[in-house]
C-alpha positions as CSV (number, residue, x, y, z in Angstrom):
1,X,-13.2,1.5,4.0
2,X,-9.6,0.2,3.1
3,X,-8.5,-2.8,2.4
4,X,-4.9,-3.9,4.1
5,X,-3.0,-6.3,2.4
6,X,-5.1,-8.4,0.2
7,X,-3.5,-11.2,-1.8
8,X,-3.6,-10.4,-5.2
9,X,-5.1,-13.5,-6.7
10,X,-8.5,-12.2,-4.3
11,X,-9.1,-9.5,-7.4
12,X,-11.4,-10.9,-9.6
13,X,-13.5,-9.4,-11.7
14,X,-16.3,-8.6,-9.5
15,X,-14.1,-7.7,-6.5
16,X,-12.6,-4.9,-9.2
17,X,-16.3,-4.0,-9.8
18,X,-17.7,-3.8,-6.4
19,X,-15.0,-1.7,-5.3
20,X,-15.5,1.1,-8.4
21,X,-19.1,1.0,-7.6
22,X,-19.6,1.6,-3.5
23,X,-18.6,5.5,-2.5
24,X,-17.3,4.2,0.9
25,X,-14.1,2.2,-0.7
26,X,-11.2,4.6,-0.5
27,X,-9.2,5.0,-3.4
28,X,-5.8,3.0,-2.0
29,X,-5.4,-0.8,-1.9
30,X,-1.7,-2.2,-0.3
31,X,-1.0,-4.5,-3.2
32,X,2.3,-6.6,-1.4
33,X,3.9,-7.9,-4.4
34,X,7.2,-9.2,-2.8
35,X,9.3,-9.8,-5.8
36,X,9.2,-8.5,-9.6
37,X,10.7,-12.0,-10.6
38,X,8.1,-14.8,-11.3
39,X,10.8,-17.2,-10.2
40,X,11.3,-15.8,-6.8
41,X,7.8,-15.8,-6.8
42,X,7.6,-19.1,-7.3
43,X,10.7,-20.1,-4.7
44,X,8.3,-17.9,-1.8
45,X,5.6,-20.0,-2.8
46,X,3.6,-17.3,-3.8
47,X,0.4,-18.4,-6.5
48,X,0.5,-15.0,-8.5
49,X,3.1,-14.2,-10.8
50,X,5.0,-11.2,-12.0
51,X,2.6,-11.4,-14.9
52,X,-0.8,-11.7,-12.8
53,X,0.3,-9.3,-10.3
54,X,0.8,-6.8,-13.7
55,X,-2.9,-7.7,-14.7
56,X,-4.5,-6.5,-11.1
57,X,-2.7,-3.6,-11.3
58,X,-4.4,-2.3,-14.8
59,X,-8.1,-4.0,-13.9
60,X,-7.7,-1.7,-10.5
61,X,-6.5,1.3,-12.4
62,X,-9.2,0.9,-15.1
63,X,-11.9,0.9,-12.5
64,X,-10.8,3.4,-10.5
65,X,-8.5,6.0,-12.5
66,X,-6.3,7.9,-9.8
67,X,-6.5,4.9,-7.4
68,X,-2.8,4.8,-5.4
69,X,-1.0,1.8,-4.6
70,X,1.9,0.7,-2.0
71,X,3.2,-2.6,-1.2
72,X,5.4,-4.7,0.6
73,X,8.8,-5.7,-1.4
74,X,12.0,-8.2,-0.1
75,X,15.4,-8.2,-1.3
76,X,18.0,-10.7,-0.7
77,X,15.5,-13.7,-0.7
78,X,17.5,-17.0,-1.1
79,X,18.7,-17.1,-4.6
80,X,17.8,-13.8,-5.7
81,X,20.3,-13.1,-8.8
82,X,20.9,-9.5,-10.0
83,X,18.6,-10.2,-12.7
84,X,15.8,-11.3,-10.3
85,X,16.5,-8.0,-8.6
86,X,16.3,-5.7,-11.6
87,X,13.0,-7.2,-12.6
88,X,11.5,-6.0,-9.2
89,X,13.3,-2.5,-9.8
90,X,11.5,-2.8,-13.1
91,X,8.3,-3.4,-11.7
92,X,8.6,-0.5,-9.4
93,X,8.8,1.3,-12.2
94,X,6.2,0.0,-14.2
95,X,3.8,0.5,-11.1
96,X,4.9,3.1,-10.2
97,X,3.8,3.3,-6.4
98,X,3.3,5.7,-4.6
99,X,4.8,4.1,-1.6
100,X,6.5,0.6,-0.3
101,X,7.8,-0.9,2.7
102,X,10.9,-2.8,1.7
103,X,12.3,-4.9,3.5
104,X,15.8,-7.2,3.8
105,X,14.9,-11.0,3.9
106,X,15.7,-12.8,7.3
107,X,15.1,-16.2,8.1
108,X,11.9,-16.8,10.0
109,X,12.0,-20.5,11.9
110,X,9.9,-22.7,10.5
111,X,9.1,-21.4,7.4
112,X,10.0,-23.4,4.1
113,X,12.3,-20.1,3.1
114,X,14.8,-21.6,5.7
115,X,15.5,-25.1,4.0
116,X,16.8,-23.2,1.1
117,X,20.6,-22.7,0.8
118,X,21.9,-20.3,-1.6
119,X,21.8,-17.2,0.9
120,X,22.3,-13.9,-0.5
121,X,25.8,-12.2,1.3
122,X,24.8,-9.4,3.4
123,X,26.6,-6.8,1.6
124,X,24.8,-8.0,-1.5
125,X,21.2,-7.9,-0.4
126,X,22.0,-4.6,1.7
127,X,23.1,-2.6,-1.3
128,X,19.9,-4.2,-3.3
129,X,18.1,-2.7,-0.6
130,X,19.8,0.6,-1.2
131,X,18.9,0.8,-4.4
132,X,15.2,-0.7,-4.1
133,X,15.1,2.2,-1.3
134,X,16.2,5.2,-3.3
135,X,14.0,3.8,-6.5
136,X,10.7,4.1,-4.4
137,X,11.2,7.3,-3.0
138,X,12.3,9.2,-6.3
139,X,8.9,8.2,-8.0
140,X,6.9,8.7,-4.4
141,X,8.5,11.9,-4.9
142,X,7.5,12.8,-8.4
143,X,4.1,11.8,-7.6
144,X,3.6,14.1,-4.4
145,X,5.3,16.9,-5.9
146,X,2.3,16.8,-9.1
147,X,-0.4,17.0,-6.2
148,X,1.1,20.0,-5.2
149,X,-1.9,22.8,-5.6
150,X,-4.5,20.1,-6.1
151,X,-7.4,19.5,-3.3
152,X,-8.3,16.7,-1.5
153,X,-11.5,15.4,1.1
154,X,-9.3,14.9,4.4
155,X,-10.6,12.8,7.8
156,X,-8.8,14.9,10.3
157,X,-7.4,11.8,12.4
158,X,-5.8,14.0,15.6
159,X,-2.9,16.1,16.1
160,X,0.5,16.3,14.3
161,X,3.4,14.7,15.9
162,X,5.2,18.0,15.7
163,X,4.3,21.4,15.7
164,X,0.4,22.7,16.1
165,X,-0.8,21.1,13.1
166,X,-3.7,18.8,12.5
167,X,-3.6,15.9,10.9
168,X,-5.9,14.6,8.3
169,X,-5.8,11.6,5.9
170,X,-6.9,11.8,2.0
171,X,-8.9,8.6,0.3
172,X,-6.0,8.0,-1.8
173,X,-3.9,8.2,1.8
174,X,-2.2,11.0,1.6
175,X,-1.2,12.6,5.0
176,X,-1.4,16.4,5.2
177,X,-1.1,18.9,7.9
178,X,-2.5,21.7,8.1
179,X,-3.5,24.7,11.4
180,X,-7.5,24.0,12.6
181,X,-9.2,24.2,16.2
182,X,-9.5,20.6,18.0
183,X,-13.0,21.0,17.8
184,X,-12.3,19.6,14.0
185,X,-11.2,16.3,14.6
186,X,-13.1,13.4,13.4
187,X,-14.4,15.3,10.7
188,X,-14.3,15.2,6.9
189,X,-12.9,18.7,5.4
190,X,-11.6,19.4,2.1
191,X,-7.8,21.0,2.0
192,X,-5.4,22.1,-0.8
193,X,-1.7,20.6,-0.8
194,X,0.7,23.7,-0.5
195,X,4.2,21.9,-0.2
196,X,5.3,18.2,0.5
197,X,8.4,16.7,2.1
198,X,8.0,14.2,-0.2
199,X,6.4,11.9,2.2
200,X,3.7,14.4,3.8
201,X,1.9,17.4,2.9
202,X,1.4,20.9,3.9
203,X,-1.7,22.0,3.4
204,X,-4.7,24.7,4.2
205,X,-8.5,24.2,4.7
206,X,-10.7,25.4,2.0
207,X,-14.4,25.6,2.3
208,X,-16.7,24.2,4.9
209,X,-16.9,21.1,7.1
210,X,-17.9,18.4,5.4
211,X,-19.3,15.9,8.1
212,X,-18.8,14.3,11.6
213,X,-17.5,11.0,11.9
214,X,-19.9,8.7,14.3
């Protein structure tokens, strides 16, 4: 089990719990945070701010040490200041995740966003993004290289894009590739990460099959 996209103000404390205590809830929640400033926050409407968003992210890292997070992040919201942007750069940081789609704001009809009027220029909110961009990566980066030699349960989910390779998903969702007979997809096997791109791994099967899914 995974959970995709919950708001933030749904952890309480015995959501937390519930999660730390049932073997089938995978070790990855997609926390969308949006902004790192509480007063963008508060001009998307949001009821969380950067403060509360903060306090999730230690309750889900106390009950479940090693658990990996990615979100959703927007630059150029409607009067986003440089400020407001390096206090979501700083909360990138602090989090540290190990992934984020990031994403330039564009107006969406209908939505109270479009009322507001002090737009952030294009080139402005593109070069945010640039740097929002390159921020994510470099720790996604330093995290994957650290799991490099360490082993993981995969569910082999198919084959690779490219190349003969499998590919299997870890708990924490990690994607590695690795060689293996179609006969193992659908199953649980445990691999070890030989290299990463920085976004995927290479890895190789160690020990037996775990299980069949179904």
């Amino acid at each position: 089990m995974r959970f995709t996209s919950p708001y933030p103000t749904d952890f309480g404390e015995r959501v937390v719990a519930a999660m730390a205590e049932t073997p089938a809830v995978c070790e990855h929640v997609h926390l969308p945070v949006q902004s790192g400033s509480s007063r963008v926050l508060r001009r998307m409407l949001r009821r969380y701010d950067r403060d509360r968003y903060l306090a999730v992210v230690t309750a889900l890292r106390d009950a479940m040490p090693g658990i990996a997070l990615t979100t959703d992040i927007i630059v150029g919201f409607p009067g986003e200041s440089e400020e407001d942007f390096r206090e979501t750069l700083s909360l990138v940081e602090a989090v540290a995740f190990d992934d984020a789609f990031t994403f330039r704001y564009s107006p969406r009809e209908g939505t109270p966003a479009t009322r507001l009027k002090d737009v952030v220029p294009d080139p402005v909110a593109g070069e945010r993004l640039e740097r929002l961009v390159a921020a994510v990566r470099g720790i996604a980066r330093r995290k994957n290289v650290a799991l490099v030699g360490s082993t993981h349960e995969v569910l082999v989910e198919g084959w690779a894009k490219r190349g003969d390779l499998l590919q299997g998903r870890t708990r924490a969702n990690k994607v590695a590739l690795f060689p293996g007979p179609d006969q193992w997809i659908g199953s649980y096997r445990m691999v070890r990460f030989t290299g990463t791109t920085g976004s995927t791994f290479a890895a190789r099967t160690v020990g037996q099959e775990l299980a069949v899914v179904g």
